[in-house]
C-alpha positions as semicolon CSV with decimal commas, in nm:
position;residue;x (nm);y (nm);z (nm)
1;X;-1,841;1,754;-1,294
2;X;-1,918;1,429;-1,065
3;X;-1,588;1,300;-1,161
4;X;-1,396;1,639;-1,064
5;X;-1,559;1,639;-0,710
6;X;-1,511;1,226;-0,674
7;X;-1,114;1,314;-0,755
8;X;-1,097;1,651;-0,555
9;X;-1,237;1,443;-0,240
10;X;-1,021;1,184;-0,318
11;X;-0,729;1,420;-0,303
12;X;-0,861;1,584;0,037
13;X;-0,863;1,206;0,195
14;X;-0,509;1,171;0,061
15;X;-0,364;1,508;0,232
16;X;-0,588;1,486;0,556
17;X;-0,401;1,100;0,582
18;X;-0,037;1,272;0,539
19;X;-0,073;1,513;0,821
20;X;-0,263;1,280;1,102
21;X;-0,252;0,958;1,198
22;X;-0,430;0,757;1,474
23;X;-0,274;0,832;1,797
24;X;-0,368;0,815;2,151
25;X;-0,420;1,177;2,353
26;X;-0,447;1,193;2,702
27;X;-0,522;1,525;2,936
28;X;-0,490;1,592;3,283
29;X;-0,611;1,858;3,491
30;X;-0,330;1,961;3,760
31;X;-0,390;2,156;4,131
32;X;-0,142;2,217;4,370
33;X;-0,139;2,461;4,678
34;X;-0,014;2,755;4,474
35;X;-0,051;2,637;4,096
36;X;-0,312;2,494;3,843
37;X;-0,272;2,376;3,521
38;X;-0,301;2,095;3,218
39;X;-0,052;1,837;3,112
40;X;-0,164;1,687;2,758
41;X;0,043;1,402;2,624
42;X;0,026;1,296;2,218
43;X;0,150;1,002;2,102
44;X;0,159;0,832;1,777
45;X;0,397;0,494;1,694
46;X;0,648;0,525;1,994
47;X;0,666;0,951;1,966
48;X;0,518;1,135;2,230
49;X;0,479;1,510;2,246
50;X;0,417;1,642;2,647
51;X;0,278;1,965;2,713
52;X;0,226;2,130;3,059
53;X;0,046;2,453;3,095
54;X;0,096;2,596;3,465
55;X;-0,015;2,907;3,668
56;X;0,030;3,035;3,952
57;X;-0,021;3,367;4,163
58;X;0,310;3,477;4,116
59;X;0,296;3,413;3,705
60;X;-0,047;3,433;3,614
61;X;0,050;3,460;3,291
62;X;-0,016;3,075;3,183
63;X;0,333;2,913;3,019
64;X;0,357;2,639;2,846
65;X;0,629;2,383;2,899
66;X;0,642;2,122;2,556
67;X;0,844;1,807;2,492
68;X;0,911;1,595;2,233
69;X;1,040;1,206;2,237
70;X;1,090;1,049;1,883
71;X;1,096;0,729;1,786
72;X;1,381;0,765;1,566
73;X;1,564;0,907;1,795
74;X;1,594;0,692;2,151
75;X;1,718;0,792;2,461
76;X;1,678;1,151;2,393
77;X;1,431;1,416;2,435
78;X;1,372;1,776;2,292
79;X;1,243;2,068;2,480
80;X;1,068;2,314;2,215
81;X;1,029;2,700;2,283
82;X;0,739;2,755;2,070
83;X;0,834;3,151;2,049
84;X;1,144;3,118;1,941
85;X;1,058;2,804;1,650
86;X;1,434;2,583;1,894
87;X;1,441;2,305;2,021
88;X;1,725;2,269;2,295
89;X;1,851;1,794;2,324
90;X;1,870;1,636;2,636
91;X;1,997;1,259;2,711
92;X;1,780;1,091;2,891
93;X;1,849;0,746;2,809
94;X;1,974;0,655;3,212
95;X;1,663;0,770;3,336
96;X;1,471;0,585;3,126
97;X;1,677;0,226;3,203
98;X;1,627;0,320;3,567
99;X;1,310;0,420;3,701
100;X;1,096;0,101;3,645
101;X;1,343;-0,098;3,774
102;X;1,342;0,069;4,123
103;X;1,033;0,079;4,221
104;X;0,790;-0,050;4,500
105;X;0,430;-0,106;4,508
106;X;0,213;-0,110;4,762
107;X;-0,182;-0,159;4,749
108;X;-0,346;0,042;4,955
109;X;-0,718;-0,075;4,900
110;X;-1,044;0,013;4,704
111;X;-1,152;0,395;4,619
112;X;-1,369;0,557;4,380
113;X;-1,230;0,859;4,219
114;X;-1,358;1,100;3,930
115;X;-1,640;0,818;3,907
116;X;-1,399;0,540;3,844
117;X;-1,358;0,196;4,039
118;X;-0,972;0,221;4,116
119;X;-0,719;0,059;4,326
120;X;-0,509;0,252;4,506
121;X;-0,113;0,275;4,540
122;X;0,210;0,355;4,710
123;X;0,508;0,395;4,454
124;X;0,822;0,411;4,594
125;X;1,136;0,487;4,449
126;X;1,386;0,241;4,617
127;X;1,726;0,501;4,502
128;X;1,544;0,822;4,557
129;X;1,303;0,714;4,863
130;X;1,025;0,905;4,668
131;X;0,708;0,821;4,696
132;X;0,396;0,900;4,539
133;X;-0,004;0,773;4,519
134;X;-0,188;0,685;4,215
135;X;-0,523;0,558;4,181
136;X;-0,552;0,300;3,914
137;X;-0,872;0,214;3,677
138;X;-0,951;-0,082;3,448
139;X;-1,290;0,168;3,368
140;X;-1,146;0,383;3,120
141;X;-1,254;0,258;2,839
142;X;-0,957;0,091;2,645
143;X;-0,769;0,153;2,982
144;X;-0,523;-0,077;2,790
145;X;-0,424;0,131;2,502
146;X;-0,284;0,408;2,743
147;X;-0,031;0,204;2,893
148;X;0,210;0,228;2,654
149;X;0,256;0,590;2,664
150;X;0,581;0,697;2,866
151;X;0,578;1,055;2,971
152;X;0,789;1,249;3,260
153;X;0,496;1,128;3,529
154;X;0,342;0,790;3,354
155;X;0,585;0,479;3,321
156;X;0,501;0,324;3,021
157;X;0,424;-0,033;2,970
158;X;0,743;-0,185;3,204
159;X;0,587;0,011;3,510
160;X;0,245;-0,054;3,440
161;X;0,299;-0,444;3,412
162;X;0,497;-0,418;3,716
163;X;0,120;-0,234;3,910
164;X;-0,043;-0,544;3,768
165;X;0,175;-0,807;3,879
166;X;0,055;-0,635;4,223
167;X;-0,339;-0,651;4,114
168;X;-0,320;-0,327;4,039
169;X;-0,429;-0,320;3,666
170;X;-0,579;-0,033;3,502
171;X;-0,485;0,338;3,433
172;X;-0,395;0,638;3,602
173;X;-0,748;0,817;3,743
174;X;-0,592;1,013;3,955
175;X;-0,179;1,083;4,092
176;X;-0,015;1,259;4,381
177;X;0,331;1,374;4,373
178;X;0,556;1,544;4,572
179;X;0,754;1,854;4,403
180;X;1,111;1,930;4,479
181;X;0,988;2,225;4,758
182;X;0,776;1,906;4,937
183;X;0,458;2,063;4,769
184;X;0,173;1,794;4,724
185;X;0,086;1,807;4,329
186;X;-0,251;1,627;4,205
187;X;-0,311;1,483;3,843
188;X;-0,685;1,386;3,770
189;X;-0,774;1,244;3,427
190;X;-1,000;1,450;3,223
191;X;-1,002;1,235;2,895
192;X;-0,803;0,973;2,723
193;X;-0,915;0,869;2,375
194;X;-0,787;0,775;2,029
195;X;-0,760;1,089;1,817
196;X;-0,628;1,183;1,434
197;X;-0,231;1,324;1,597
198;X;-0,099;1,615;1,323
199;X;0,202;1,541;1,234
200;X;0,336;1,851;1,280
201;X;0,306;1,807;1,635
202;X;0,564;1,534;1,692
203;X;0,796;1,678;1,418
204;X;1,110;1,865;1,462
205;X;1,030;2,067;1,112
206;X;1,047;2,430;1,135
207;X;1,251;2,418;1,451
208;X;1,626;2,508;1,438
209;X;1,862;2,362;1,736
210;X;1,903;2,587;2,016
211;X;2,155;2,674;2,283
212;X;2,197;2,389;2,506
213;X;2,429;2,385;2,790
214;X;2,710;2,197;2,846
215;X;2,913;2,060;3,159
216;X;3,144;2,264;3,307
217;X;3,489;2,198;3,391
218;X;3,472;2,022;3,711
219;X;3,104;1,966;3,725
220;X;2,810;2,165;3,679
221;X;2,599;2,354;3,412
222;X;2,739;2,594;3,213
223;X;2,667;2,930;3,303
224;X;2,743;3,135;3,012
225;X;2,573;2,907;2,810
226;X;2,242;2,936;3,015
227;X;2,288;3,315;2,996
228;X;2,321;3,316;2,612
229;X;1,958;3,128;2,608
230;X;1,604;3,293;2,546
231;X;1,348;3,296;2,891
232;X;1,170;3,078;2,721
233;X;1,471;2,810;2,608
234;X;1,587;2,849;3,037
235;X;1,294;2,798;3,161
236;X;1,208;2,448;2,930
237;X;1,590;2,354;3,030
238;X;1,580;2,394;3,357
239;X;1,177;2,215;3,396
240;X;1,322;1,955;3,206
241;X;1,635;1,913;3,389
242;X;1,385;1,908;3,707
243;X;1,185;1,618;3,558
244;X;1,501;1,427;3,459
245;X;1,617;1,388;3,812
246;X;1,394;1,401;4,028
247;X;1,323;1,035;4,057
């Protein structure tokens, strides 16, 4: 009987190892004028899976916007309509050689925010002439291992060595942005650890390709083709197509 148990825990440690792996998680907590909302971020040996929940007055019905960047798969990223089990592929490989390229930094001085010592910054984007404000923290414990996670708001390791060449070293405690309207949007950290990532969750299994529109003739999106789409598969498009360019 002590040998059955030794093997059947054995076998549990086996199958708990083939669907997590050490990974790095990281939640915000977002506020804005007329929404609120989370944006969690997994990330596991160069994938990262996004998720923003949002609400506002005018939805308060929360939705959930997810997306998915593989390692096996550069330069492109999926957005998933959970309903619906699609994913619909976007290119964003020239967004990702541009952004850290392009951008400015300016120290602004010495703040405490969310009970972190930070430094605070100017970003702006010399081809868009966006700015935005983060406040950056060598507190957070293992402030380094976050660093290396690229999302649609967080550089990855290229923009965060180009805040430290600037003595700006440390991670994001807080961020301001500006949304396409001119509405002010604020990202505070919540938590950023090491966690056991499911697999599942930066997988494309179970999903089947969705409808993803093309360029028309002559420019532009497709309109049939965003017609033929689910809510859910428009609205992820069209967030996503918002995040891609807004830079």
């Amino acid at each position: 009987m002590k040998q059955l148990i030794v093997l059947l825990l054995s076998l549990s440690a086996v199958a708990a190892s083939a669907v997590a792996r050490d990974g790095i998680y990281l939640e915000f907590k977002i506020t804005s004028p007329t929404t609120t909302g989370t944006s969690k971020t997994y990330t596991v040996g160069g994938s990262t899976r996004s998720e923003m929940t949002i609400k506002s007055p005018r939805n308060p019905n929360p939705f959930t916007i997810a997306t998915l960047v593989l390692a096996s798969a550069p330069g492109k990223s999926y957005s998933l309509n959970e309903a619906g089990k699609t994913y619909t592929e976007v290119d964003i490989s020239r967004s990702q050689s541009d952004n850290d390229d392009d951008i400015e930094v300016t120290v602004l001085g010495k703040e405490k925010v969310n009970n972190y010592n930070c430094t605070h910054v100017s970003i702006k984007n010399r081809k868009s002439q966006r700015t935005s404000e983060m406040w950056l923290s060598k507190d957070i414990p293992g402030f380094m291992n976050y660093t290396t996670v690229k999302n649609n708001y967080l550089g990855g390791s290229k923009f965060f060595d180009a805040l430290k060449a600037k003595g700006a070293e440390g991670f994001v405690a807080r961020m301001l942005t500006n949304s396409e309207r001119g509405e002010r949007m604020q990202m505070d950290l919540v938590k950023a650890e090491k966690q056991n990532i499911p697999d599942a969750l930066l997988s494309l299994n179970g999903y089947t390709k969705g409808v993803s529109p093309q360029m028309a003739p002559g420019g532009g999106i497709d309109r049939n083709a965003l017609q033929n789409m689910t809510p859910e598969e428009r609205k992820a498009y069209m967030e996503k197509m918002r995040a891609q360019y807004k830079r």
